[in-house]
N, C-alpha and C positions, 0 to 999 in steps of 0.2 A: 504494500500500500504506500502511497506517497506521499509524504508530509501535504501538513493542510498548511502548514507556515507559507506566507507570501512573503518576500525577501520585502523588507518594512524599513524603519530606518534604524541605525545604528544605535542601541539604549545608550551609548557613551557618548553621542556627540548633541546630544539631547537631553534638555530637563522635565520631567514629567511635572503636573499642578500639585503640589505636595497637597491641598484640599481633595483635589479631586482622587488622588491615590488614596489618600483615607478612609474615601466615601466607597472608596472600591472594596478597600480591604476591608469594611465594616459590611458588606454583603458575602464576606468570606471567598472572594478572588485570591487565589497567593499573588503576593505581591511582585513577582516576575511578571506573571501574565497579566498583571492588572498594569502595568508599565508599559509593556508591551501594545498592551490597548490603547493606553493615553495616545502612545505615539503614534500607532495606527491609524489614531483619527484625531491627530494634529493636535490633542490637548483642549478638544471642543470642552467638551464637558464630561463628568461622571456616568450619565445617563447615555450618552452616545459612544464609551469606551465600556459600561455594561452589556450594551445589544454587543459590540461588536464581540467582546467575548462569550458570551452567552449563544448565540448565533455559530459561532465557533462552538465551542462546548456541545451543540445541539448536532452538529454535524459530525463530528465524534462519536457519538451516541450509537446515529445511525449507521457509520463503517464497524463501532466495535459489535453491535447487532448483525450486521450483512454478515462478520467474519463467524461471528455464532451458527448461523444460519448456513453457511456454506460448510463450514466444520464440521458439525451436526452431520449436512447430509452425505458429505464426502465419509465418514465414518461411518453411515450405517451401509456404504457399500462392502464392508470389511465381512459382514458376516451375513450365508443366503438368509436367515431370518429378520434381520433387520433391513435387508435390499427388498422386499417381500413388504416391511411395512413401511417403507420409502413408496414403495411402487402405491400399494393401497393411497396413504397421506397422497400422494401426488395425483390420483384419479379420481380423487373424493374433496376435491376445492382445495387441495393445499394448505388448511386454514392454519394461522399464525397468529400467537396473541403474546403479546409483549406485557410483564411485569415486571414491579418493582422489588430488587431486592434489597436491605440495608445495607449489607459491607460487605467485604468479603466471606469471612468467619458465617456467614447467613450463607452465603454462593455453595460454598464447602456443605455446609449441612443438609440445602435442599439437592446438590447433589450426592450427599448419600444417600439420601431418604430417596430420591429418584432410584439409584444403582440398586438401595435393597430389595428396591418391585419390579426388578431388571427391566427399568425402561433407559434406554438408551440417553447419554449425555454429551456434551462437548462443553467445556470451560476455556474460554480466552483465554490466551497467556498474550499480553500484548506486547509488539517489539518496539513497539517507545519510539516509532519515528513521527508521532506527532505532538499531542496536550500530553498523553497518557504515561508514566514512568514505564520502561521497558521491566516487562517479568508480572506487569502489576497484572492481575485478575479480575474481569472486569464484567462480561457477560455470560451466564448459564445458557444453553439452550437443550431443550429437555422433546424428546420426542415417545408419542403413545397414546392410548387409545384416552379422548378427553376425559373418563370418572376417572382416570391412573392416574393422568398427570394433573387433573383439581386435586387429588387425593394430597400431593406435592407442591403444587400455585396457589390452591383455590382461593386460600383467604388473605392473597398479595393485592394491593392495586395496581390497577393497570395505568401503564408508563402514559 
């Protein structure tokens, strides 16, 4: 995958609004990427260096989701029982539902609780070429018949 970074301007030959940095860091931006933003968008203001991170962050999301999703299915080709219910999933609407999970330590448990009712898993392991720290754990993607897999989502919201 290819960094989401646009070559931007140099944070060294640049002063970011030391207010509007606060204002970032007080919505829990780290403060690289909240700097990052300032300069992104010229030091406008807090609110137009939030979308742009936020907007960022949002498109993140959906690559570390596609790589879930592709993982997922490249692994149920591994074995004919799960290429069998790849094929079924795939001729019966494909359906996909996206939840929320808390942290990692949560990813870890609802993929064991998936593995112990042998429904099929893939866990992110991201290579950090863009927002995300390389190694870091970021999306579950959990495949099987939907009372198996609510039995393991059900009571998540949906992202």
């Amino acid at each position: 995958m290819e960094p989401l970074e646009e070559p931007g301007p140099d944070p060294g030959t640049q002063d970011v609004n030391p207010l509007f940095l606060q204002q970032l860091r007080e919505l829990d931006i780290p403060e690289e990427a909240a700097k990052q933003a300032l300069l992104h968008t010229r030091n406008v203001s807090a609110e137009e260096a939030a979308m742009y991170y936020f907007n960022k962050l949002e498109n993140e999301v959906a690559a570390q989701v596609g790589h879930a999703a592709v993982g997922l299915y490249q692994a149920l080709q591994e074995r004919n029982s799960w290429r069998e219910m790849a094929w079924k999933w795939d001729h019966s609407g494909a359906k996909k539902v996206v939840v929320q999970g808390t942290n990692v330590a949560h990813l870890l448990e609802l993929q064991a609780l998936a593995m112990s009712l042998s429904l099929p898993t893939y866990l992110v392991q991201d290579a950090g070429l863009t927002q995300v720290e390389s190694g870091s754990r970021t999306v579950l993607a959990i495949m099987g018949e939907e009372d198996m897999v609510n039995n393991v989502t059900g009571s998540l919201k949906l992202l």
